[in-house]
Phi, psi and omega in degrees: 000138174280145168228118174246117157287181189221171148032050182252160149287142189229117170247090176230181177295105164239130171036076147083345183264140180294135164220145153278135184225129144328148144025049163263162159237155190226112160274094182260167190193115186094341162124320185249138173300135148329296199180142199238127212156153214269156199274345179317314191303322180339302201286347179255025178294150154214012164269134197309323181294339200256307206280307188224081156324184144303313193215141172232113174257095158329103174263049185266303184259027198230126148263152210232128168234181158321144160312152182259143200234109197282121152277340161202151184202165148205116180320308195287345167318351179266049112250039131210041163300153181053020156298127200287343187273322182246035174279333174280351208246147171314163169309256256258327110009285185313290204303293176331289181308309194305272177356308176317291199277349174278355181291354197254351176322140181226178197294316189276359171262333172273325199263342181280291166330307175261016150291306158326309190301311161343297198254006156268326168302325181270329190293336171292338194105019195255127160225001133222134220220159177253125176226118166286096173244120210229342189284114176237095181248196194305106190093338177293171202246356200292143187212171179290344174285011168291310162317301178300310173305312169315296194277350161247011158308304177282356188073019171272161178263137143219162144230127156327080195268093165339152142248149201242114144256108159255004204231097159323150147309309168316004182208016139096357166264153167288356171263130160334142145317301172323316172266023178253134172249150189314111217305314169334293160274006188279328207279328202278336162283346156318293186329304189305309152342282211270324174320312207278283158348305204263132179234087157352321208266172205286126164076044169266142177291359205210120175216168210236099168277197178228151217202025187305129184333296190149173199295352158245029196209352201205166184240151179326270177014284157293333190288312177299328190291328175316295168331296195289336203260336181289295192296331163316325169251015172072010202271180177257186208216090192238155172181178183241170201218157182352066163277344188202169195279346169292316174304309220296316193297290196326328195281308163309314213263338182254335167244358156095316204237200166219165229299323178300313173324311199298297199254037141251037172274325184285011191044060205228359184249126156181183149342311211237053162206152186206135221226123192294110138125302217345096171261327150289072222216144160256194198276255197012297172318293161301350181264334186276308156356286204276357208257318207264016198036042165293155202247150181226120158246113180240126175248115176256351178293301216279003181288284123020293154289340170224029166040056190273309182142154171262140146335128161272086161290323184299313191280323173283318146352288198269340157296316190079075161285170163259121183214133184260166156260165197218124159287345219005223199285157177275005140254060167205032193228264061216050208183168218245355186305088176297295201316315165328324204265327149335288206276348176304297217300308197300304186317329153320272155028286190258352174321287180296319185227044157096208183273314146349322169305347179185102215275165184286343148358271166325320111336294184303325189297345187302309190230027153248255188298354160304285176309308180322307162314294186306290217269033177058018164265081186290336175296010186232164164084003180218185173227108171183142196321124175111340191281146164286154193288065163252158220199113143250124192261110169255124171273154195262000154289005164335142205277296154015287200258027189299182196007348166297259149051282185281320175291326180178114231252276176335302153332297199311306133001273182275333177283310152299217169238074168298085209346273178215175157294148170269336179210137163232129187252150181234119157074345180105005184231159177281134171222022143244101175242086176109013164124330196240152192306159212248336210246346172227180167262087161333291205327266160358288192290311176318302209261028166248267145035277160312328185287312176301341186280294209285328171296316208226328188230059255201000000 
């Protein structure tokens, strides 16, 4: 079915900079935008798709910006957010208590968790998201189709990152044994994945990375197999990377080198890998990043929340590294808000390198063609022919955005605080409408949710 907004603000991309357009209409068809154009032009159309849609949706009170696209996550994680025993603690602290309570995991505790998580990402205005998952734990029924099943409940696009552990506190990692699994079965379930799962082709809902944990948790061994096994089937390459100065020692003290080194040694650095956080990096580092085009998914909430340290973004930035944004887990955030997570990074930013450090340009460019970019997706992140028809409608009479609003449509966005979207199209169908979610029963899913928080992971 064709769909034409009419007489919207419009915040999209030309030749990589943001602009704003007036009283435009966006023609979709098929799933992908048509044609981007002034609403004016309507009455002198005379093509039948532009003149007598399927559908005609009024943007008369709406700025319409790209979907916003999440680079690192981990879903299942909203069943122990805002846990009180970890509110204070470092990554490896944080992780240790965590581990406890994630060894009970089941297939319906994942796939419930990352509905929640889900249907918060769509309410920011996020339609596509990369969610990492690795707790397989011993004996558990749990599988990535927990995941999967979640994202096309709601209607999201993601990829899906197998996720890895093989390496125990009996061999010197940091995860319980109960949550690690055999280097064996891990490569044939990956394999089994990407046979079944991964669709490669342009505007596909669903695609499968490869997705070993980190350098204190998986051995060179998996990491290379992974690799190969990743390239074989054309997939990305995900993992997280010089997040906190404990990775950084641990690295040193066990390979000798510090985590960017580890991988590129490991043939762990290119185009097709995209590494969660580097908040540690030296000018080396950065140079070798941005020389091999590797993707950064930089998450400053969760950077932030556990007090790993900032990101050089300016510096990477200015290498022409690719660099996306990430909400991550939803216990280290402690919440699903990309657009929020837009305005942490300017805000982050300038904490550290003055008012300058990061124009709203810049942020808003982050989690669109920023993100778009990490995860090898050109149909995404922008509104434009050919791009897929993901759609976030923030209205503008929001209480939020009063007089902002009138000043700069963009600004308003990122500067303020906004709730939520009011309608999100994914792919062309709605799966936000009047603010709430189009595609499940929230209601519902929350008091099934509290009851499992409250039973099992307390």
């Amino acid at each position: 079915m064709t769909v034409r907004i009419d007489n919207a603000t419009i915040v999209c991309h030309r030749h990589e900079d943001p602009v704003v357009l007036e009283d435009h209409s966006i023609l979709i068809e098929g799933g992908f935008v048509q044609d981007v154009f002034p609403s004016a032009q309507i009455r002198n159309a005379s093509d039948a798709s532009v003149i007598r849609p399927g559908e005609v949706i009024d943007g008369s009170k709406h700025i319409i910006i790209p979907g916003l696209v999440n680079t690192h996550h981990h879903l299942y994680q909203s069943l122990t957010r805002g846990l009180r025993s970890v509110q204070d603690a470092p990554l490896f602290g944080w992780l240790a208590a965590l581990y406890q309570k994630w060894k009970h995991l089941d297939f319906e505790a994942v796939k419930l968790a990352s509905q929640i998580s889900i249907a918060e990402l769509l309410l920011s205005g996020c339609t596509t998201t990369s969610d990492h998952f690795y707790v397989f734990p011993r004996g558990s029924d749990v599988r990535i189709e927990a995941v999967l099943e979640a994202a096309e409940s709601l209607g999201i696009r993601i990829h899906a990152c197998r996720g890895s552990m093989s390496v125990g506190q009996s061999k010197g990692g940091l995860p319980p044994d109960e949550c690690v699994q055999d280097e064996r079965d891990i490569l044939a379930d990956c394999g089994r994945v990407l046979e079944q799962f991964h669709d490669p082709r342009p505007g596909s809902m669903r695609r499968i990375d490869l997705a070993p944990c980190s350098p204190f948790s998986v051995s060179e061994g998996l990491s290379r197999d992974t690799a190969a096994l990743a390239r074989q089937h054309g997939a990305l390459l995900h993992t997280h990377a010089a997040e906190t100065l404990d990775e950084e020692r641990y690295c040193r003290e066990k390979f000798g080198m510090r985590p960017i080194e580890w991988l590129d040694k490991l043939d762990w650095l290119g185009t097709d890998v995209y590494l969660a956080h580097c908040v540690h990096l030296s000018g080396a580092d950065i140079e070798r990043l941005a020389a091999t085009r590797t993707g950064i998914a930089h998450c400053p909430c969760s950077n932030m929340r556990l007090g790993s340290g900032i990101p050089q973004i300016r510096r990477l930035l200015a290498a022409g590294a690719r660099v996306g944004l990430g909400v991550d887990g939803s216990s280290s955030n402690d919440g699903n808000h990309l657009l929020a997570e837009a305005r942490q990074a300017l805000l982050l930013a300038r904490v550290a390198g003055g008012a300058d450090a990061m124009t709203v340009a810049q942020a808003f460019t982050l989690p669109t063609l920023g993100s778009a970019a990490v995860l090898n997706r050109p149909e995404l992140g922008n509104i434009a022919p050919g791009c897929a028809a993901d759609l976030a409608l923030f209205r503008r009479d929001d209480l939020a955005l009063a007089g902002a609003v009138e000043q700069d449509p963009l600004g308003a966005l990122l500067l303020c605080h906004v709730g939520r979207a009011d309608c999100v199209l994914i792919h062309g169908r709605t799966v936000v409408k009047d603010g709430r979610v189009a595609t499940l029963d929230t209601g519902g899913l929350v008091e099934r949710f509290n009851r499992l928080v409250c039973e099992k992971y307390r």
